[in-house]
C-alpha positions as CSV (number, residue, x, y, z in Angstrom):
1,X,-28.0,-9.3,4.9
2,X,-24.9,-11.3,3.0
3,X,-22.1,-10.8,3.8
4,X,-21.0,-8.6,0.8
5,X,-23.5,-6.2,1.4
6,X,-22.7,-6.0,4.7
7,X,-19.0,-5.4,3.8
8,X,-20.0,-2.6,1.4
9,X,-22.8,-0.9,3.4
10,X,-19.6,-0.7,6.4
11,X,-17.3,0.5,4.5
12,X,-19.6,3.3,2.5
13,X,-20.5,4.0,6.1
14,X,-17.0,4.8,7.3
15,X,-16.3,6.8,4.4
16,X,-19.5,8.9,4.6
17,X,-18.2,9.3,8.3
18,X,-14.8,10.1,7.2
19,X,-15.7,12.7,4.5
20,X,-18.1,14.3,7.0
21,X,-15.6,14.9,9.6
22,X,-13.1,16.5,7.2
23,X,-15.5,19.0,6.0
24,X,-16.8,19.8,9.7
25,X,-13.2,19.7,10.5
26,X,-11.6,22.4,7.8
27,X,-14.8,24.1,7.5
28,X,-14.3,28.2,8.5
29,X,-14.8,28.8,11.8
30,X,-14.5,32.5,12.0
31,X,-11.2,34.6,12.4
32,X,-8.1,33.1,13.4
33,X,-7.2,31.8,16.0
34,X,-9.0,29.1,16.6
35,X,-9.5,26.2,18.4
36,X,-9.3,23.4,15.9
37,X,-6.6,25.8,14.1
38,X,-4.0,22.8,15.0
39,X,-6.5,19.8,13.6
40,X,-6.6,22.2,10.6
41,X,-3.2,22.2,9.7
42,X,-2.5,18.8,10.2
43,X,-5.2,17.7,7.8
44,X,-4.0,19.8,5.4
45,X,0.0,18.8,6.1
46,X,-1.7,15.2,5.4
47,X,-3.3,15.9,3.0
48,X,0.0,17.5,0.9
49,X,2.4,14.7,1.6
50,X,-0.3,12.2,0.4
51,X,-0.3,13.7,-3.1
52,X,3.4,14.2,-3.0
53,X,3.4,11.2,-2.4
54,X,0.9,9.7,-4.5
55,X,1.6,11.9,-7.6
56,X,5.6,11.7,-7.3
57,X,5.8,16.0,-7.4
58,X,9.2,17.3,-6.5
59,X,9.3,21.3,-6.3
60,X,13.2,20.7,-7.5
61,X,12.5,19.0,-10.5
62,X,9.5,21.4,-11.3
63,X,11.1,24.6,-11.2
64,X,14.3,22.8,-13.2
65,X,11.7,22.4,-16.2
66,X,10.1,25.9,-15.8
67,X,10.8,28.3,-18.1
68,X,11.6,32.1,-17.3
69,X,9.5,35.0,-18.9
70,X,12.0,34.8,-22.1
71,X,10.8,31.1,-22.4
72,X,14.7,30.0,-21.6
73,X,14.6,27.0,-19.0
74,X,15.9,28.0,-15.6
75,X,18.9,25.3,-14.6
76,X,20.3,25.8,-10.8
């Protein structure tokens, strides 16, 4: 195999590994508590700082633009 093929079958490899093991990890388990309750909540923790990260979201500046039931804009 080149080495370009080789360098896309890895890396398709470790993200097939990676997606599996989020979805084994945050899959339902049953009732709370649980055992990988801990995993769980760090994934997801990750998983929301990324996009406030990678999306730029700031709750302040959100609920600044959001307007009230009468349509006026809230300012704090």
């Amino acid at each position: 195999m080149d080495l370009k093929t080789n360098k896309l079958v890895r890396r398709t490899a470790m993200l097939g590994s990676v997606t599996a093991a989020y979805f084994l990890l945050t899959a339902d388990y049953g009732p709370p508590p649980n055992v990988l309750d801990p995993v769980k909540g760090a994934i997801k923790s990750a998983a929301h700082s990324l996009k406030k990260f990678m999306f730029n979201t700031h709750t302040e500046e959100t609920e600044k633009e959001i307007p009230d039931s009468n349509g006026v804009k809230k300012e704090s």
